[in-house]
SEKOL-201511 format. One record per residue (C-alpha): residue in one letter; x, y, z. Coordinates in steps of 0.001 Angstrom, whole numbers, padded with zeros to 6 digits, always signed. Example, Ala and Ser with C-alpha at 12.3 -4.5 7.8 and 13.67 -1.06 7.14 Angstrom:
REM SEKOL-201511
A+012300-004500+007800S+013670-001060+007140
//
This chain:
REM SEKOL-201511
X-007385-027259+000821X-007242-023362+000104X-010928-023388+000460X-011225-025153+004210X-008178-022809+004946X-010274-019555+004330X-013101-021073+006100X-011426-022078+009009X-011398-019038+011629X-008020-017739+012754X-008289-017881+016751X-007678-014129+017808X-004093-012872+018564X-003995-009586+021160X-000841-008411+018878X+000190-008710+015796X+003213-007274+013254X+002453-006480+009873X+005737-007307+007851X+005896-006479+003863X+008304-008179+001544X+009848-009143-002163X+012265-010600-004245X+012817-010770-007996X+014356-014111-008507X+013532-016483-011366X+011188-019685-010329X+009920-022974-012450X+005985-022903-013514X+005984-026394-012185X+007015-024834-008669X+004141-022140-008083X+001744-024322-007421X+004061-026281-004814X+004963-023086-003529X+001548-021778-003122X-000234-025038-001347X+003084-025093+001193X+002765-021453+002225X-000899-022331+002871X-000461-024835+004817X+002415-023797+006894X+001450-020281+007610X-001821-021237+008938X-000173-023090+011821X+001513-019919+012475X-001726-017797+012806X-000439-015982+009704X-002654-013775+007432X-002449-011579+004453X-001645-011493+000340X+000948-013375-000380X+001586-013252-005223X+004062-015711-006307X+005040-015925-009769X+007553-017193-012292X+009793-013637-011597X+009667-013589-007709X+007501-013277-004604X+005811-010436-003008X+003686-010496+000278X+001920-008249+002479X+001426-010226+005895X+000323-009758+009577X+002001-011792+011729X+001704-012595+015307X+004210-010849+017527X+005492-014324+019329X+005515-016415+016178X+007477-013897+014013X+010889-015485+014811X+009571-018728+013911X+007597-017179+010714X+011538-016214+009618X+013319-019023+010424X+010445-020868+008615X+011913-018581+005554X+015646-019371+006200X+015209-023294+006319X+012476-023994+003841X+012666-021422+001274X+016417-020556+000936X+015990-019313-003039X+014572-016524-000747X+017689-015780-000171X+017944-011798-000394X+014680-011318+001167X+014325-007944+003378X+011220-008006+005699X+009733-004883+005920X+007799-003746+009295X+004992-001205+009381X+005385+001786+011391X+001916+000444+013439X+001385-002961+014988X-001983-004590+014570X-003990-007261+012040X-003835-005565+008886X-005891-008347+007195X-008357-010861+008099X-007728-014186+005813X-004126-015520+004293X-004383-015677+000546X-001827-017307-001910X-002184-016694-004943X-000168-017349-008410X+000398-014325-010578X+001572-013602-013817X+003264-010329-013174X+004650-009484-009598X+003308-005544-010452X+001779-005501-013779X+003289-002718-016020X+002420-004600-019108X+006423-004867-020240X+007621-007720-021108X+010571-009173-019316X+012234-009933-022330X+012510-006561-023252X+014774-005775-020490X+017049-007003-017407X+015005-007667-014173X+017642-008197-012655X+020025-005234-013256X+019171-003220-010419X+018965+000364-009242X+021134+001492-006499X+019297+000860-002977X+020005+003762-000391X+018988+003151+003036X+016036+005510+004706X+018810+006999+006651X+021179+007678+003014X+018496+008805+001645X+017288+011451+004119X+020738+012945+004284X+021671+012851+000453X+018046+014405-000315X+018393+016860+002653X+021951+018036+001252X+021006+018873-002554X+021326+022544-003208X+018737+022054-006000X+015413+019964-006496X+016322+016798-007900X+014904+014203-010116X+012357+012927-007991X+009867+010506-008863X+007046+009366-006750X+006258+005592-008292X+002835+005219-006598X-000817+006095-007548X-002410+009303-007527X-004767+008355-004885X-001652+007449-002510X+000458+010602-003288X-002590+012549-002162X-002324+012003+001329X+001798+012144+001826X+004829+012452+000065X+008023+013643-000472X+008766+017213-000494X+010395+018775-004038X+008247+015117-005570X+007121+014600-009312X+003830+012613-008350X+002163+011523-011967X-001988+011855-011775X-001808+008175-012535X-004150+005131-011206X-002113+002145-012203X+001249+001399-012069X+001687+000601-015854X+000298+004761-016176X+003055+005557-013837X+005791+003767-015886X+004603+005488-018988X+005149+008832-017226X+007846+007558-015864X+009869+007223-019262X+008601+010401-020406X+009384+012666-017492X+013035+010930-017845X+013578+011318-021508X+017118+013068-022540X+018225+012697-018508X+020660+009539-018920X+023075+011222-017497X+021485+012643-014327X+020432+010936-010968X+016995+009695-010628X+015502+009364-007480X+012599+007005-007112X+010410+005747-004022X+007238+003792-003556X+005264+001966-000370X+007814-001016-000154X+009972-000731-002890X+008810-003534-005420X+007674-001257-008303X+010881+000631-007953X+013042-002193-007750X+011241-002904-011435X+011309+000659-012650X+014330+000683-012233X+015932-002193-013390X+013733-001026-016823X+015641+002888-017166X+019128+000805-016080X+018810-001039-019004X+018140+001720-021213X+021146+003088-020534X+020248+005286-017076X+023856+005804-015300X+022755+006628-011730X+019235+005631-010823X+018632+005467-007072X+015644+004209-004766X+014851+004080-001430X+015229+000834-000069X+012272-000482+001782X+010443+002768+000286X+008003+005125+002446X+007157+002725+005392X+010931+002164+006268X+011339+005500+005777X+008457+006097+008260X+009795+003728+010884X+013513+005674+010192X+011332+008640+011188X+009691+007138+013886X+013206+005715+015432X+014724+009166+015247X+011671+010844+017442X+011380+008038+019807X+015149+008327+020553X+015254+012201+020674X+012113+011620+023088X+014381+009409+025540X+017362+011297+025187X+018988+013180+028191X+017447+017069+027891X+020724+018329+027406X+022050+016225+024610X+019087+016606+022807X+019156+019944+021404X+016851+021551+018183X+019845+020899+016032X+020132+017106+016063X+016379+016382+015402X+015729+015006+012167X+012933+016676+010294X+010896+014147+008070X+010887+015369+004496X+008180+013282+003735X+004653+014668+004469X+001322+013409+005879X+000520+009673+005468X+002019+006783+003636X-001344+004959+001801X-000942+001249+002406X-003171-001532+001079X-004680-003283+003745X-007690-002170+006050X-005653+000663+007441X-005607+002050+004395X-002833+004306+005822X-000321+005085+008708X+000942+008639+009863X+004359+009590+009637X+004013+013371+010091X+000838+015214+011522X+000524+017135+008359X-002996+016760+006977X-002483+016833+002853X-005859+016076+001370X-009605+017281+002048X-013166+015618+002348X-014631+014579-001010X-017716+015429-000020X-017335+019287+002330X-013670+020005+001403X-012499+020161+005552X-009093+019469+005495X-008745+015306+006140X-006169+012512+004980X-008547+009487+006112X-009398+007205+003525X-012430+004235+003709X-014300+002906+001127X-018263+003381+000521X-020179+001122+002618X-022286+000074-000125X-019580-002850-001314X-021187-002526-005253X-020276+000956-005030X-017112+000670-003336X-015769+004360-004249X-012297+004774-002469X-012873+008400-000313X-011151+010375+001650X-014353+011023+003835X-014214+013146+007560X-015810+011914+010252X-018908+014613+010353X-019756+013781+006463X-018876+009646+007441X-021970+010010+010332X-024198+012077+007923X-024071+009978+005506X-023780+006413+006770X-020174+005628+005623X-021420+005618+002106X-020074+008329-000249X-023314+010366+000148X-025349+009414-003065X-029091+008938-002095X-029035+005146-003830X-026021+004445-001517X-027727+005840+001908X-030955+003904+001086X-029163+000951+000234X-027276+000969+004136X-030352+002381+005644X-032266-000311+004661X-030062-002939+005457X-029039-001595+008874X-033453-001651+009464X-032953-005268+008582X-030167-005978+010505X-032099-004545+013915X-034114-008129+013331X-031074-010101+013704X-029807-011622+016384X-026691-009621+017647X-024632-012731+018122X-025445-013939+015254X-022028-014876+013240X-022995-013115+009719X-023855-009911+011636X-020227-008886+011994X-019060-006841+008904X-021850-007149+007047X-022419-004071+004470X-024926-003314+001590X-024616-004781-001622X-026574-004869-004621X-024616-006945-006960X-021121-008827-006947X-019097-006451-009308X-018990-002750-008117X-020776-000412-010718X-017573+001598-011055X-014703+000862-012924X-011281+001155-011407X-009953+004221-012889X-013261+005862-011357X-013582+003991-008362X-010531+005645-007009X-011448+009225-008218X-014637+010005-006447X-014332+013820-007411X-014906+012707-010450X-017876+010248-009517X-019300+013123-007421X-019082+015796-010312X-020706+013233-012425X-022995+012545-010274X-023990+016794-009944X-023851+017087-013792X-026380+014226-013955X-028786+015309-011838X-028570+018920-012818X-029631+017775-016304X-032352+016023-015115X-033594+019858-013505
//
């Protein structure tokens, strides 16, 4: 069934909402299966797509709906699924099909951090403060607080939160290491924590609550609600009568640049502040892609002058020659031919990199120099 599913084209939908949303909340073994051939089948009537993990501690999805089937898509929630029952769905700040199949998918771990639940209470969690509580509490400190950016290095990089502590860390289990460390001695203190959506927070901090933590606080619905809090506050300043809206009740955003997001987008704006540079020139740019050359793969933050040069690979020579010679292939295809779309070189079915260097490509690149310079 999952397999004629993914086969079966989605017919196309002008607009569509990309929604994001979790719950911890105990669930049988017996019932992820059930729960993962139902959401299958019922979302596909609904034109739904996206990454939907279930496991035995909760759910967590990343979907794109379509705009008129979204009240259905929710009351589909409320009637069938009510031990969904604290469920927040999350909006991006951009409309638009952030994916292109539905996938269900039974997990082990919600976010793996390697802990085991035993160890600690799930369940006990942090204190949730709206985008709105949380820009005025953090705008009001006198001093830089506690601060902990829960995401990877490669999504810091483009945006954050001013005064932040952003660990140089690719995987979330890394980031709960530092984590623990950079909160060692503190239990009396207020931590501050944020992510993209607020899962891996809601599990940090459930983890320093039960080791005693007093006050540990997250943003609820993390950067993108945050965003869209943003977002609200301009669009209503925009429509607001000239002379009630004065310099002095705009709210300035005191998160920077881009929130990284894990679909095709691979980001939305929230302020115009560019962050980040080119991997390959160093021009200032906050625009992520992937290399063309899917064995390759390397995540990049690539501008569009060095993304032409180089034919959206990450400028090695095997890379370009790979795409070259496909796109000479492709030329002798017809053009409405149905496996043209998309297609992109690949040598293999495993990229060549591992992760931890697949999303460093500074590291790839200086590799890359060293090699060939001792080859000279």
């Amino acid at each position: 069934m999952r397999d004629h599913i993914q086969r079966t084209p989605h017919p196309p939908a002008k607009d569509y909402i990309t929604l994001s949303f979790y719950q911890f909340r105990p669930i049988s073994e017996n019932d992820l299966v059930k729960i993962q051939y139902y959401f299958l089948t019922d979302l596909r009537v609904m034109d739904v797509v996206g990454r939907i993990y279930v496991s035995a501690e909760g759910i967590n999805a990343q979907i794109s709906c379509p705009k008129d089937q979204v009240e259905q898509f929710k009351e589909y929630y409320a009637t069938h699924w009510p031990i969904f029952d604290k469920i927040r769905f999350n909006p991006a700040m951009s409309e638009g099909k952030a994916f292109k199949k539905l996938h269900v998918r039974v997990k082990k771990q919600l976010v793996s951090d390697g802990i085991d639940n035993n160890t600690f209470d799930l369940y006990n969690e942090p204190m949730y403060l709206t985008p709105e509580e949380w820009h005025k509490e953090l705008s009001s400190l006198e001093k830089a607080p506690i601060l902990i950016d829960m995401r990877n290095h490669y999504e810091s990089a483009i945006g954050h939160f001013e005064h932040s502590i952003r660990p140089d860390v690719t995987t979330f289990r890394e980031n709960v290491d530092a984590m623990l460390e950079i909160c060692k001695g503190k239990e009396d203190q207020d931590i501050y924590m944020y992510c993209t959506g607020g899962i891996r927070c809601t599990r940090s901090g459930a983890l320093l609550k039960s080791n005693g933590f007093k006050s540990v606080k997250m943003l609820q619905g993390g950067v993108t609600a945050y965003g869209r809090y943003i977002q609200e506050q301009l669009n209503a300043t925009a429509t607001a009568d000239d002379t009630a809206a004065t310099d002095g009740e705009q709210v300035k955003s005191i998160y920077k640049g881009k929130n990284f997001t894990f679909d095709k987008r691979l980001g939305e704006p929230i302020t115009d502040d560019v962050l980040a540079k080119c991997h390959t020139c160093g021009t200032p740019c906050d625009s992520y892609c992937n290399c063309s050359n899917m064995t390759c793969n390397l995540l990049m933050i690539s501008c569009p002058s060095c993304q032409e040069k180089h034919e959206g690979t990450c400028g090695s020579s095997s890379c370009v020659d790979m795409v070259t010679e496909l796109k000479e292939k492709q030329k002798q295809i017809p053009k409405d031919h149905p496996g043209l779309v998309g297609m992109k070189a690949r040598l293999g079915i495993k990229p060549f990199h591992e992760h931890h260097l697949r999303v460093r490509p500074s590291t790839v690149i200086e590799m890359r120099k060293n090699k060939e310079h001792s080859r000279l």
